[in-house]
DSSP file (Angstrom, degrees, kcal/mol; ACC not computed):
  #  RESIDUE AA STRUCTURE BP1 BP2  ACC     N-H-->O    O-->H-N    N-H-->O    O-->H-N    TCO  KAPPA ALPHA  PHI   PSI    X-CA   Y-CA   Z-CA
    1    1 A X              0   0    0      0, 0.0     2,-0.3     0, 0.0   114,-0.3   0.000 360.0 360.0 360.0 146.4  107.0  111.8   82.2
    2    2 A X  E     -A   11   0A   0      9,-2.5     9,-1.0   112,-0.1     8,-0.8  -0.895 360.0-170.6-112.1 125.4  104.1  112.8   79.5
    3    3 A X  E     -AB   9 113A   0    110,-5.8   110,-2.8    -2,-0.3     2,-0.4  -0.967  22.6-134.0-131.8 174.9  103.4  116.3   79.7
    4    4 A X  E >   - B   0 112A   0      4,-2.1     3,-3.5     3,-0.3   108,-0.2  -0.929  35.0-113.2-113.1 143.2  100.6  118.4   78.1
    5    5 A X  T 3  S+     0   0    0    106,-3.9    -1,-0.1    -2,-0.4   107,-0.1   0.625 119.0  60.6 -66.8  -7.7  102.1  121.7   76.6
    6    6 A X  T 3  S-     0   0    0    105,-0.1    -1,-0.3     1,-0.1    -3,-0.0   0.698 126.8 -99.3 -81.4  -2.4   99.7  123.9   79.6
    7    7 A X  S <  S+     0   0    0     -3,-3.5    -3,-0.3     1,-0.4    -2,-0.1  -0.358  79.7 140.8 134.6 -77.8  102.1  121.8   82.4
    8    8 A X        -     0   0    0     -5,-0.2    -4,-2.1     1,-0.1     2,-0.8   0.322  53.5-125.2 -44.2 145.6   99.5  119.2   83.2
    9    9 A X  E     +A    3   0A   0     -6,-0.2    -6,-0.2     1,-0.2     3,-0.1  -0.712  27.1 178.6-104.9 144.1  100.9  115.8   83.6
   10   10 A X  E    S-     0   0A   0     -2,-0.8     2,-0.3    -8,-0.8    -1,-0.2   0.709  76.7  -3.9-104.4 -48.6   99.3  112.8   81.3
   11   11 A X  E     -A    2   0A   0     -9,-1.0    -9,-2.5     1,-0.1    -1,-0.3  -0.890  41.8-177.2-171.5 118.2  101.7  110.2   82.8
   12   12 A X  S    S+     0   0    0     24,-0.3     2,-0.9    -2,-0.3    25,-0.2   0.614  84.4  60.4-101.8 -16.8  104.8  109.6   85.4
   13   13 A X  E    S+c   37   0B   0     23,-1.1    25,-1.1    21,-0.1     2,-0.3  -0.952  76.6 170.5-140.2  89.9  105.4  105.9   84.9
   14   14 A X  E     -c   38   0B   0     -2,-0.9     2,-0.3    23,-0.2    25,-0.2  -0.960  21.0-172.2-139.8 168.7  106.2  105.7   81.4
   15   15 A X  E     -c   39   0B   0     23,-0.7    25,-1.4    -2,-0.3     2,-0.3  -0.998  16.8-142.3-152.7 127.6  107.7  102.7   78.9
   16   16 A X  E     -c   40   0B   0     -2,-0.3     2,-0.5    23,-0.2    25,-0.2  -0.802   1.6-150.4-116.8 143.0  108.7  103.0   75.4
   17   17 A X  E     +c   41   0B   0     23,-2.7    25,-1.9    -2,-0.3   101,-0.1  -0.965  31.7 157.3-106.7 116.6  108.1  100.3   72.5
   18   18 A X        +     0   0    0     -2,-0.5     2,-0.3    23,-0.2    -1,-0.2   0.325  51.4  62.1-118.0  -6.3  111.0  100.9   70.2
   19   19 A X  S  > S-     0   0    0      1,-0.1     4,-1.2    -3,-0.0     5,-0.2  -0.722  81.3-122.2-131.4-174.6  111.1   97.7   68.6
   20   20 A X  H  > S+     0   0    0     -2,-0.3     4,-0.8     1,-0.2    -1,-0.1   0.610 119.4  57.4 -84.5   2.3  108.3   95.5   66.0
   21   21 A X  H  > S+     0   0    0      2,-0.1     4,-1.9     3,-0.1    -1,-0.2   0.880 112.1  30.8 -84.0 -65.6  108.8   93.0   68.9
   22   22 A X  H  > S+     0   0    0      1,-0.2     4,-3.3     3,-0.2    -2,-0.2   0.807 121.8  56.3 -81.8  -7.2  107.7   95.2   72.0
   23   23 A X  H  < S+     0   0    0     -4,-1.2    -1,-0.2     2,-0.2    -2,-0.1   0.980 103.0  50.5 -60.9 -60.3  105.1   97.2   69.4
   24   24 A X  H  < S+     0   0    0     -4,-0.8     4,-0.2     1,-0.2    -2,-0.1   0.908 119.7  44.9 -37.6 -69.8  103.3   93.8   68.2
   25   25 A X  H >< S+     0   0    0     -4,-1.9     3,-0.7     1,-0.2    -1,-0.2   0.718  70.4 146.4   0.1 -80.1  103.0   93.3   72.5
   26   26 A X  T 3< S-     0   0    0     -4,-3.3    -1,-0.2     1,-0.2    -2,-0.1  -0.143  85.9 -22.4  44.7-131.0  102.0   96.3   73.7
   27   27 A X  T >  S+     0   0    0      2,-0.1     3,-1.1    12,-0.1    -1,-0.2   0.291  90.9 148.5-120.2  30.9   99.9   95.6   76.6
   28   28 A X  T <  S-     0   0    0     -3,-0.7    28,-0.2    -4,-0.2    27,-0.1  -0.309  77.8  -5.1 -18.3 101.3   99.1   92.1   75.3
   29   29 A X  T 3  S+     0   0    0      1,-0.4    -1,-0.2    26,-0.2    27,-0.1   0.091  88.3 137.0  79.2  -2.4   98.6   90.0   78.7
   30   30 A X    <   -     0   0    0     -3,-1.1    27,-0.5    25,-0.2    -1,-0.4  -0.249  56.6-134.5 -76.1 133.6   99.5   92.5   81.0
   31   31 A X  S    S-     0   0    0      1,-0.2     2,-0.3    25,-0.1    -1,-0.2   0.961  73.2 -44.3 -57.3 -50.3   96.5   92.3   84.4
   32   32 A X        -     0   0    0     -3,-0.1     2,-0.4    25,-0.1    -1,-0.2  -0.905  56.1-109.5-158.9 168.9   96.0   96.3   84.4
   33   33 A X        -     0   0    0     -2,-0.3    65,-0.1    -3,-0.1    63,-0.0  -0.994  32.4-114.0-112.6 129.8   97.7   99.5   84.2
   34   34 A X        -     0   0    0     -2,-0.4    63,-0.2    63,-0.1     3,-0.1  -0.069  31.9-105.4 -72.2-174.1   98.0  101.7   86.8
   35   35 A X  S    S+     0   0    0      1,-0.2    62,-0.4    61,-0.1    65,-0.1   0.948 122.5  40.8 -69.4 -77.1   96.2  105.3   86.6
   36   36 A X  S    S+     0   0    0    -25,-0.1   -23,-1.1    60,-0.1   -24,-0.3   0.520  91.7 113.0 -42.0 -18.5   99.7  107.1   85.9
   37   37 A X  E     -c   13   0B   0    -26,-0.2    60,-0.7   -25,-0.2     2,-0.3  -0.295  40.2-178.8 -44.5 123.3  101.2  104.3   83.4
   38   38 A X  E     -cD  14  96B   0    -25,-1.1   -23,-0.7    58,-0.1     2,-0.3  -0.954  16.0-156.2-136.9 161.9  101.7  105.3   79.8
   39   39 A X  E     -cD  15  95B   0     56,-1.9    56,-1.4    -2,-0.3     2,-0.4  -0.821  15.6-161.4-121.8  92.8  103.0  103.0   76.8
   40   40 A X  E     -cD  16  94B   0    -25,-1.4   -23,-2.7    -2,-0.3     2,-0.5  -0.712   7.0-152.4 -99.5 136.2  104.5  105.1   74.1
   41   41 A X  E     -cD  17  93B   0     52,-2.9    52,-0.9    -2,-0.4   -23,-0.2  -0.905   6.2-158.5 -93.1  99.8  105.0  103.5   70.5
   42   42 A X  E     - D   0  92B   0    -25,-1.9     2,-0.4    -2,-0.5    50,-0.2  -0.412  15.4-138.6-103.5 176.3  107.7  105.3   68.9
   43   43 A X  E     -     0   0B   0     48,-0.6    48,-0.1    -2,-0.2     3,-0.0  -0.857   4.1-145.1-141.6 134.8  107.1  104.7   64.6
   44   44 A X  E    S+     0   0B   0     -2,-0.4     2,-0.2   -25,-0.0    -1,-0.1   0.660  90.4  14.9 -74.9 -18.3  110.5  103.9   62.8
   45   45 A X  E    S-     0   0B   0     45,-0.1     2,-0.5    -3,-0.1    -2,-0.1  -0.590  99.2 -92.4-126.1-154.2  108.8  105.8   60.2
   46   46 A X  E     +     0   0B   0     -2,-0.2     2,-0.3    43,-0.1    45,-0.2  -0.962  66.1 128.9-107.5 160.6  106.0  108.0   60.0
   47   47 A X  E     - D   0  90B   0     43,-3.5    43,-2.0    -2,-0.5     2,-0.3  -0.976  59.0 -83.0-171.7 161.0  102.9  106.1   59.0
   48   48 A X        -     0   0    0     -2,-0.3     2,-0.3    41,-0.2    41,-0.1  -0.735  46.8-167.4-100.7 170.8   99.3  105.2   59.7
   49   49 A X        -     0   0    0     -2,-0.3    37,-2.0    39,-0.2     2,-0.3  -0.944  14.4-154.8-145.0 138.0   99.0  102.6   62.1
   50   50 A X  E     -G   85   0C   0     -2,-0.3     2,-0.3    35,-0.2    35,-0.2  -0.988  13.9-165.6-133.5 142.5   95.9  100.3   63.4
   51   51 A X  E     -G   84   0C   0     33,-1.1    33,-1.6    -2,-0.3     2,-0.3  -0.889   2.4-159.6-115.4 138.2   95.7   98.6   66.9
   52   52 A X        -     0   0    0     -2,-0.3    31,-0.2    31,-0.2    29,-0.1  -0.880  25.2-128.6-129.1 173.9   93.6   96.0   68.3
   53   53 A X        +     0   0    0     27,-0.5    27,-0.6    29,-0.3    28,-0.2   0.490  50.3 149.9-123.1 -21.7   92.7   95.0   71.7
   54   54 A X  S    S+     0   0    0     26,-0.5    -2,-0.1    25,-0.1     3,-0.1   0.004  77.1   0.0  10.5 100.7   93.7   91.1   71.5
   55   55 A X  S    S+     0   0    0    -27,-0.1   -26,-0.2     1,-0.1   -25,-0.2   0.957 104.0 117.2  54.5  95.4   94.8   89.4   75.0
   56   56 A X        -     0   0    0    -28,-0.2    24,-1.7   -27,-0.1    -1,-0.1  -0.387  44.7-176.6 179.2  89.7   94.2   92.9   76.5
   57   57 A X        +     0   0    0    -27,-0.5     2,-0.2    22,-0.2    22,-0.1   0.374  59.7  61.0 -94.6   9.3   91.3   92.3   79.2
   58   58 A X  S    S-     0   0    0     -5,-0.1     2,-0.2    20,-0.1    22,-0.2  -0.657  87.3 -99.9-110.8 171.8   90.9   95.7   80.2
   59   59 A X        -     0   0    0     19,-0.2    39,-0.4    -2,-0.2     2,-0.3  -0.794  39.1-179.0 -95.4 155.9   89.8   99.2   78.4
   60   60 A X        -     0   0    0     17,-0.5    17,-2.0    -2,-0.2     2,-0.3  -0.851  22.2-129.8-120.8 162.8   92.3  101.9   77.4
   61   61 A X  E     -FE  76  96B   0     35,-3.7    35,-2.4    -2,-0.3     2,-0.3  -0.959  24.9-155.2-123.2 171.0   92.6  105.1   75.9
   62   62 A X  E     -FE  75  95B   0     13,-1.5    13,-2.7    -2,-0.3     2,-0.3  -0.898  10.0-157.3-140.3 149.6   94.7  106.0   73.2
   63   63 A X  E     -FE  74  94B   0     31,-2.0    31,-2.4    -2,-0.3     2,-0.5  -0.962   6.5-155.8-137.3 131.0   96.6  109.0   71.5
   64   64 A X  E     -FE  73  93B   0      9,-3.6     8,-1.5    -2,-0.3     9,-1.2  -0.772  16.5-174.4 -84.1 111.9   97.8  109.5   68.2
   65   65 A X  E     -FE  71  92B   0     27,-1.9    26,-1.1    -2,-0.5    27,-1.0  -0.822  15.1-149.3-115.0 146.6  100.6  112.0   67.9
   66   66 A X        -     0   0    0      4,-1.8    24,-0.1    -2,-0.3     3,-0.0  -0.326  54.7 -71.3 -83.4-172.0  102.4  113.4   64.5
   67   67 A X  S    S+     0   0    0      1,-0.3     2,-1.8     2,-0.2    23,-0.1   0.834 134.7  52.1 -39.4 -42.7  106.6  114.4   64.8
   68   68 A X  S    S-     0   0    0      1,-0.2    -1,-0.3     2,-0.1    -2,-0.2  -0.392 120.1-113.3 -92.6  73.1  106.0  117.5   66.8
   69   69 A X        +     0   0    0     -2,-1.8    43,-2.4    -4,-0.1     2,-0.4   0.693  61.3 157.3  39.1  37.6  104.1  115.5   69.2
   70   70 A X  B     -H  111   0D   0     41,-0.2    -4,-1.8     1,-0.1     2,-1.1  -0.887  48.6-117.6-101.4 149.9  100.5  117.3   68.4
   71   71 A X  E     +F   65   0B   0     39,-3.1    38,-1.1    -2,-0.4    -6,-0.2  -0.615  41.2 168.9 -61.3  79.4   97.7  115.2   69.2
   72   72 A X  E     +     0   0B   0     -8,-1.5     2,-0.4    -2,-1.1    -1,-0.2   0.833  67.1  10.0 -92.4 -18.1   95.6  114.4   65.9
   73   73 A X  E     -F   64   0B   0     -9,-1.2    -9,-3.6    34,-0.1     2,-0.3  -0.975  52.4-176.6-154.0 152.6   93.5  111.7   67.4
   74   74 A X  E     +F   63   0B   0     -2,-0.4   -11,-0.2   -11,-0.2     2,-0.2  -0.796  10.8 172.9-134.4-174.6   92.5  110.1   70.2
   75   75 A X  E     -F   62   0B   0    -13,-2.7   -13,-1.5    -2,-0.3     2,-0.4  -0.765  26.0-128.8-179.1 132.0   90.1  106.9   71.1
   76   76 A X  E     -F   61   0B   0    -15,-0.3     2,-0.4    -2,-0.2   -15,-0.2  -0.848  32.3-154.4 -96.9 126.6   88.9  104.6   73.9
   77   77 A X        -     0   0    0    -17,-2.0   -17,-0.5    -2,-0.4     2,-0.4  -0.723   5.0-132.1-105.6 149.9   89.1  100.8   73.4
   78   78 A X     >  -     0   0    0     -2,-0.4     4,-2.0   -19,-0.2   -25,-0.2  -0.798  26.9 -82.2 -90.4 141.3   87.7   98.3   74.4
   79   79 A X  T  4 S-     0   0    0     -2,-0.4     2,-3.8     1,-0.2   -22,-0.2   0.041 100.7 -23.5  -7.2 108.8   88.6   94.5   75.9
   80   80 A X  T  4 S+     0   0    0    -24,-1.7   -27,-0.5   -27,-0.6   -26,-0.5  -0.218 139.0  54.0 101.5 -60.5   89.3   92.1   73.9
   81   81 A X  T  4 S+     0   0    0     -2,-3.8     2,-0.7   -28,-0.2    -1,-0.2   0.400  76.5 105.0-110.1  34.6   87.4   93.6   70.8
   82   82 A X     <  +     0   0    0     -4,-2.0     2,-0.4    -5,-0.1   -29,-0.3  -0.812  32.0 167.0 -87.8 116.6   88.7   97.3   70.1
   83   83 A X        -     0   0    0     -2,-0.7   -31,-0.2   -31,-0.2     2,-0.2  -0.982   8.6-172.9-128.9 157.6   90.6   98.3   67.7
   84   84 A X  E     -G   51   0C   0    -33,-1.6   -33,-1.1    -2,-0.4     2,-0.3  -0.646  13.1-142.8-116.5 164.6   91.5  101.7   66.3
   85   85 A X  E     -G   50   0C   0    -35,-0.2   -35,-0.2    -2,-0.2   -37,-0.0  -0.997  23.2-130.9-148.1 175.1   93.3  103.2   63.6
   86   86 A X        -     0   0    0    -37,-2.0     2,-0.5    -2,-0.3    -1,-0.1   0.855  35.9-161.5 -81.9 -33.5   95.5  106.5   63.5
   87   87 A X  S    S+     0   0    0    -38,-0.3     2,-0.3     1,-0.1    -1,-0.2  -0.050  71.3  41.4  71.2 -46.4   93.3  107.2   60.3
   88   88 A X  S    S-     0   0    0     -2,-0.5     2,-0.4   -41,-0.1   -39,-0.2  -0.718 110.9 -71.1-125.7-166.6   96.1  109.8   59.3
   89   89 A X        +     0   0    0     -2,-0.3   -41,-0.2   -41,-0.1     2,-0.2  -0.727  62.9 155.6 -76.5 127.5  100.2  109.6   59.4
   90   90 A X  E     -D   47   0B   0    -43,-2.0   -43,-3.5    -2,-0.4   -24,-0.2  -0.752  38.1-154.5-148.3 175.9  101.7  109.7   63.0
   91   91 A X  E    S+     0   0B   0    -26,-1.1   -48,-0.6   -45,-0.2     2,-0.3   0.224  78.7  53.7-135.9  11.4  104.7  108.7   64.9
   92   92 A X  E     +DE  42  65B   0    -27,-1.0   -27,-1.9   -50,-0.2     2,-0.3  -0.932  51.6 171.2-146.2 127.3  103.6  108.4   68.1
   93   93 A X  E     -DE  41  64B   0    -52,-0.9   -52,-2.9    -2,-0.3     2,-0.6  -0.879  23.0-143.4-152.2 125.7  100.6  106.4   69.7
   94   94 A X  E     -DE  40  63B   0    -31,-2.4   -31,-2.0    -2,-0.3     2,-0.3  -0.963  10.3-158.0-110.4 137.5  100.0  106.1   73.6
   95   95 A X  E     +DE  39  62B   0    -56,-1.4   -56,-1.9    -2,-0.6     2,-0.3  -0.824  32.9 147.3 -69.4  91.2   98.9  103.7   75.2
   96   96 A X  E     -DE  38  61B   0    -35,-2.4   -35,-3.7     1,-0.4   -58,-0.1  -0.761  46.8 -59.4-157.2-170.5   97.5  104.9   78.6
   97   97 A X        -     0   0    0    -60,-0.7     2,-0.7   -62,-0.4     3,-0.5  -0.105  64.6 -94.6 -57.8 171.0   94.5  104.1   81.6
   98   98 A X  S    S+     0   0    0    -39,-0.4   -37,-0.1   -38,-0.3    -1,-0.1  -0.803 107.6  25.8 -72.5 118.8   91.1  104.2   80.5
   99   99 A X  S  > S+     0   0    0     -2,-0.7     4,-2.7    -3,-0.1    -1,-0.2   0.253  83.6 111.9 122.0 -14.8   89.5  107.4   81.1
  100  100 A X  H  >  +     0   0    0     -3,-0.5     4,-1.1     2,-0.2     6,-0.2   0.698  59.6  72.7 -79.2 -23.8   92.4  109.5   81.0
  101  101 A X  H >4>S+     0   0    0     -4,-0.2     3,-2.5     1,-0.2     5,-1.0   0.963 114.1  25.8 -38.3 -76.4   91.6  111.3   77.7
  102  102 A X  H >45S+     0   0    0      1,-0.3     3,-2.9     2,-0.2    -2,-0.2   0.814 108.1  61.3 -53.7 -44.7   88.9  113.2   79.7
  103  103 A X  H 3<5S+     0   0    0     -4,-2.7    -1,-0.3     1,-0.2    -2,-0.1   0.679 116.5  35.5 -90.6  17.3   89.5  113.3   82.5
  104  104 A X  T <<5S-     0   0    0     -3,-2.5    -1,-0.2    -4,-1.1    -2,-0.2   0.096 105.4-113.9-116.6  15.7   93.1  115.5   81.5
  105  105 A X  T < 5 +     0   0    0     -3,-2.9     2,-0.2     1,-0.1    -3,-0.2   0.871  54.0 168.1  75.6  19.7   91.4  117.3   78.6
  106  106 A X      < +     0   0    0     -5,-1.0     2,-0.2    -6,-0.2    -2,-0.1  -0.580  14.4 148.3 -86.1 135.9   93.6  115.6   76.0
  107  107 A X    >   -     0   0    0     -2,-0.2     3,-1.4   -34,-0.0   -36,-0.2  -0.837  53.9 -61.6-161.7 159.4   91.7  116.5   72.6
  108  108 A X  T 3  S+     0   0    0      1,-0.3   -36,-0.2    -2,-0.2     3,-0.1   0.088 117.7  35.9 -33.2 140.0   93.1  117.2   68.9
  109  109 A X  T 3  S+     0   0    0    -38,-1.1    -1,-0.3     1,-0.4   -37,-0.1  -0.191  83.2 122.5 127.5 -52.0   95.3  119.8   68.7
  110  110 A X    <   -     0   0    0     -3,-1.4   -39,-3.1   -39,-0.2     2,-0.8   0.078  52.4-132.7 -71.6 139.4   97.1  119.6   71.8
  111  111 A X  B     -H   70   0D   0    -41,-0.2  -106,-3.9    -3,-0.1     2,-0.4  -0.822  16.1-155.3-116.0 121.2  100.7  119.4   72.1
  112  112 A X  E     -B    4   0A   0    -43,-2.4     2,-0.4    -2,-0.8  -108,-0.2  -0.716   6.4-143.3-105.5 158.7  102.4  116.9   74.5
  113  113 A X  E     +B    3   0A   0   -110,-2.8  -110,-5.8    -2,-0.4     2,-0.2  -0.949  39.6 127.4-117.6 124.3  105.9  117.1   76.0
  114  114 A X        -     0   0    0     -2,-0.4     2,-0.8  -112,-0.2  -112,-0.1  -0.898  55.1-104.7-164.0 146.4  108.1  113.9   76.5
  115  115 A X        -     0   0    0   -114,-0.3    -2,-0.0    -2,-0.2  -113,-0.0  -0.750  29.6-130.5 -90.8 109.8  111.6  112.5   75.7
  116  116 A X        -     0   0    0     -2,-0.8     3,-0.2     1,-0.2    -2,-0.0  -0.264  23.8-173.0 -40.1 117.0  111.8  110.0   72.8
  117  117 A X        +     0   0    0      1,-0.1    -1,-0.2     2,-0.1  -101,-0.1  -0.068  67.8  77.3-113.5  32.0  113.8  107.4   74.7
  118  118 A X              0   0    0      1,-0.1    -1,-0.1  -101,-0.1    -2,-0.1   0.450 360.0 360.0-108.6  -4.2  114.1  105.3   71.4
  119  119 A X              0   0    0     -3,-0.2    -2,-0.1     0, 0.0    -1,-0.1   0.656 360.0 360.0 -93.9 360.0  116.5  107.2   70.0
């Protein structure tokens, strides 16, 4: 579960990319995600990081976390041709439904609650 530090919950159905195998992936071919669905990208180091939207026929949103999990950016992609980039050094990026920044209020700053299940 993804939480956001007031409580509110970001994600119950969540799936961690621990390796350069399931990172590269992501949600490469995948039909959809459901509304509650998150994909978290754990960083073996920390580092900036760029994403693209490649075999991924739906939109997402995305969040960029440093160590303590604060939220320095966030971004909505698009099908086939979005890509993003962390822009600064993180260790975290999720993966999650489209829309979901807003409509949970996610914005820089913000501190999420989760257990790294890559360690």
């Amino acid at each position: 579960m993804i939480l956001k530090s007031n409580g509110k919950e970001i994600a119950t159905d969540v799936d961690f990319a621990c390796t350069l195998l399931s990172q590269a992936r992501g949600l490469m071919f995948s039909r959809r995600i459901p509304e509650d669905y998150a994909l978290v990208f754990v960083m073996k180091k920390v580092q900036k990081v760029s994403l693209h939207m490649l075999f991924v026929n739906y939109p997402i949103d995305v969040i960029y976390l440093d160590e303590q999990k604060k939220v320095v950016k966030t971004d909505s992609l698009k099908p086939w041709i979005g890509g993003s980039s962390s822009g600064k050094k993180i260790k975290y990026v999720i993966e999650t439904s489209h829309g979901k920044n807003h409509r949970t209020g996610i914005k820089t700053g913000d501190v999420l609650k989760f257990e790294n299940k890559c360690q």
